[in-house]
C-alpha positions in Angstrom: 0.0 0.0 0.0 2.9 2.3 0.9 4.6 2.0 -2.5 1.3 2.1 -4.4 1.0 5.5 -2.5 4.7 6.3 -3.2 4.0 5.8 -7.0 1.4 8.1 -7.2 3.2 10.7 -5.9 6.6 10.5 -7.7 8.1 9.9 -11.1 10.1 6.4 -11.6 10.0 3.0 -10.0 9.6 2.9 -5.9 12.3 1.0 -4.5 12.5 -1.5 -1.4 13.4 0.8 1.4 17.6 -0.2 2.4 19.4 0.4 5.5 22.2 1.2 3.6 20.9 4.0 1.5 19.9 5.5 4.6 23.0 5.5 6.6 24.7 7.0 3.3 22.4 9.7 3.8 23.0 10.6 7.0 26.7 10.0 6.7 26.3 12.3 3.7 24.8 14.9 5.5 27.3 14.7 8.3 30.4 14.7 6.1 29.7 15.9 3.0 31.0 18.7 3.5 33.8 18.4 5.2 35.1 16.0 2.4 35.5 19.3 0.3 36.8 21.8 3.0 39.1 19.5 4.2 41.4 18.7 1.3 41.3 22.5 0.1 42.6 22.9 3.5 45.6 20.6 3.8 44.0 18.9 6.4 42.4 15.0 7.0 38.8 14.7 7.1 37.7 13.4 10.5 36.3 10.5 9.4 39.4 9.5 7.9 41.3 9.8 11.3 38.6 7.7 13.2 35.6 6.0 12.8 33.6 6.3 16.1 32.0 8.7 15.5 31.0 7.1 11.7 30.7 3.5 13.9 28.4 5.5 16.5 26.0 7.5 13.3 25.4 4.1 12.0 24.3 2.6 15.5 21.9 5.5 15.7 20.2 4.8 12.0 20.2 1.2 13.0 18.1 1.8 16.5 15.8 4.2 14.4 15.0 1.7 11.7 14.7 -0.8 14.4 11.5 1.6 16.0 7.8 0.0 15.0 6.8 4.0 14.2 8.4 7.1 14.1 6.3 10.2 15.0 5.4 12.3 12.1 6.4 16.1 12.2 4.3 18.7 14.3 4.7 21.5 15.9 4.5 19.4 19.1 7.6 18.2 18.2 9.5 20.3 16.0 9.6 23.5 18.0 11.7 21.9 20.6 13.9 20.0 18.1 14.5 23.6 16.6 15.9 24.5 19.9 18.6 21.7 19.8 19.3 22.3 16.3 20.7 25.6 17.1 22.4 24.6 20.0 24.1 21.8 17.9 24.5 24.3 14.6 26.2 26.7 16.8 28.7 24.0 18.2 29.6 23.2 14.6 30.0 27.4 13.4 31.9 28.0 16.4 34.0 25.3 17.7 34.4 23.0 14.6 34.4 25.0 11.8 36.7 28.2 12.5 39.8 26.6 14.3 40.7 24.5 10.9 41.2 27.8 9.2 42.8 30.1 12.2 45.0 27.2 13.2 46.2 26.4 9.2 49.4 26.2 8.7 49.3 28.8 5.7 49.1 31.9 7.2 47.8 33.5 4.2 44.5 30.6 4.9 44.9 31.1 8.7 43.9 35.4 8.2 41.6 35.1 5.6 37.9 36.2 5.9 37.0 35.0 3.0 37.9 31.8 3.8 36.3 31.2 7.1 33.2 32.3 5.4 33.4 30.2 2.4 34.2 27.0 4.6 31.5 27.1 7.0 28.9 27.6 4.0 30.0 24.6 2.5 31.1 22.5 4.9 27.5 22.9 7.0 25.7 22.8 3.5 27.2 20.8 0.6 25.7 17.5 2.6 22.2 18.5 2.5 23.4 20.0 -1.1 24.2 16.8 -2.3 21.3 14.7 -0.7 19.3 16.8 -2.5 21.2 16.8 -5.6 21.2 12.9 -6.3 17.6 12.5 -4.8 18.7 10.3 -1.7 15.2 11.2 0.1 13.5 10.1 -2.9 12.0 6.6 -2.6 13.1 5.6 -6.3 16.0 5.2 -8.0 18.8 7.6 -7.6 18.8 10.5 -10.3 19.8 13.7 -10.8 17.0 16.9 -10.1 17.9 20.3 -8.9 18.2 21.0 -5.3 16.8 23.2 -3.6 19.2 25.6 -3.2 19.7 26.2 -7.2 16.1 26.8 -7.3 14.1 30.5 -7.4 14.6 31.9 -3.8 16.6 29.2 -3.0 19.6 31.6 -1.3 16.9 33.1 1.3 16.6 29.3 2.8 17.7 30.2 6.4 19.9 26.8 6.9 21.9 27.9 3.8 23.1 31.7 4.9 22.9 31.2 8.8 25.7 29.1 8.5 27.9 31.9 7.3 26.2 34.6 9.7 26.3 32.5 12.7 30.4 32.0 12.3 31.2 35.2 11.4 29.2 37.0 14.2 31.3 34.3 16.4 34.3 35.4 14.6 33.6 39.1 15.2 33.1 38.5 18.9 36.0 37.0 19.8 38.6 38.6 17.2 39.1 34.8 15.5 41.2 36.6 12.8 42.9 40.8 12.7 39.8 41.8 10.0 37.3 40.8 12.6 39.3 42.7 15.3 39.7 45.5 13.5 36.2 45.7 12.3 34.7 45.1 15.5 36.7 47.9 16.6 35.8 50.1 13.8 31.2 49.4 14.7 31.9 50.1 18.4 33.7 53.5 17.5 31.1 54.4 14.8 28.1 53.5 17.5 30.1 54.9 20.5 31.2 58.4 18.5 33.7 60.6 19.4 34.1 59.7 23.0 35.2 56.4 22.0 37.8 57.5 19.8 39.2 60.0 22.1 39.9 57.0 24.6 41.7 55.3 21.4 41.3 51.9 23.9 41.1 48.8 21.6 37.6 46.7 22.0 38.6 44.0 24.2 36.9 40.4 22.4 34.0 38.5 24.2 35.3 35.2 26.1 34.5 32.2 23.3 31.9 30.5 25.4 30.1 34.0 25.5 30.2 34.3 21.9 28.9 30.6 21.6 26.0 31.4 23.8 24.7 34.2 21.6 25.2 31.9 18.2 23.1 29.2 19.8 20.5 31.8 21.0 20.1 33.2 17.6 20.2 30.2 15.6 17.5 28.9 17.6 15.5 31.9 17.3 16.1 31.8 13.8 14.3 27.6 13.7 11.9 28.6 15.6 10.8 31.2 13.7 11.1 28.9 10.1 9.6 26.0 12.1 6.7 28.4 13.0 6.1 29.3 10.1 6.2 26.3 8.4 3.5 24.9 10.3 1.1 28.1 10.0 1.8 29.4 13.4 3.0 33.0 12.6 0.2 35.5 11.7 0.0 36.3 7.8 0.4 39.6 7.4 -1.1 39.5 3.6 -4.2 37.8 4.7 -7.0 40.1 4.8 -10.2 39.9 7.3 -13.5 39.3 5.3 -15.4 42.0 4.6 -18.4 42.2 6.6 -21.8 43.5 4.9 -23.0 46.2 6.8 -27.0 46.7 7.0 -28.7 49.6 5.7 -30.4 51.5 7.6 -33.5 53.7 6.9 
């Protein structure tokens, strides 16, 4: 009944599900990537150093396909899943992400701007890019469609430009390379005015775990607000009240 269902809905033959395919899409997701940063980087992929973490992503899919039923999305349940998405999306812009291009051993890699940016969008985004890409989520055949992303209004999706935003508002907190430093220095003397540059003290940078905080607390106010919407619990703005038909009167 499920794949008569499946057919009706999309184009091509509905495969038997596979545990395999799955846990490539997850792994995927997880490392996709980081197996383009990494090399552009000089630097090993994790998974190539160890393969716990692989080994413990693969215990997980097991136990889930292992459940008799998986909840279907609600609000019920997504809300607070947006709240530990943010909390996990700001551990990956701030703590993973940043020190493989501060600590690179090309310094012209290590002070780069550019760079940081460019490696957190792709490294927290090219999995999902690619998922998408070879229609993994799909229950046919593997093929080739356009992703999201490459699609109209596909750049406003929040989980593609938050990752950029969230490192470099890390990055400008804590003075992770001299261009943050000197431009955090150069908004608190354009908000402060002239009685900050009379001091002439340089801004001191916030404490990392500070900086974290306020990532996470963003980024979860950012999925909450897309998870809100997406379930229709935002006002619409557009929507207009129905006119009312007022009786005459004599």
């Amino acid at each position: 009944m499920q794949a008569a269902h499946f057919a009706k809905k999309v184009k091509g033959e509905v495969e038997e599900q596979s545990f395999v395919k799955r846990l490539s899409t997850t792994l995927l997701v997880v490392y996709g990537g980081e197996a383009i940063t990494a090399p552009m980087l000089g630097i090993p992929p994790s998974f190539m150093v160890s393969g716990i973490v692989p080994a413990l992503y693969a215990a997980v899919q097991a136990i889930v396909d292992a459940l008799p039923s998986v909840p279907a999305p609600s609000a019920n349940t997504e809300l607070p899943l947006s709240i530990l998405d943010g909390i996990t999306r700001a551990y990956l812009l701030c703590n993973l992400i940043p020190p493989a291009v501060t600590t690179n051993n090309s310094s012209l890699i290590a002070s780069s701007p550019w760079t940081l940016l460019v490696t957190s969008l792709i490294t927290a985004n090219a999995g999902f890019f690619f998922v998408n890409l070879f229609s993994f989520l799909n229950p046919t055949s593997l093929s080739i469609q356009t992703p999201p992303e490459l699609q109209p209004y596909g750049w406003t999706t929040t989980d593609l430009w938050c990752a950029p935003a969230g490192t470099a508002i890390y990055a400008l907190l804590t003075h992770a390379q001299p261009f943050w430093a000197d431009l955090h220095t150069l908004i608190y003397e354009l908000l402060s005015g002239s009685q900050a540059q009379a001091q002439g003290k340089p801004v001191e940078p916030v404490d990392a775990e500070t900086a974290r905080a306020i990532c996470a607390v963003l980024l979860s106010g950012l999925f909450l607000g897309k998870t809100a919407k997406n379930f229709g619990l935002l006002p619409n703005p557009t929507a207009k009240a129905p006119k009312i038909a007022k009786a005459k009167t004599q």
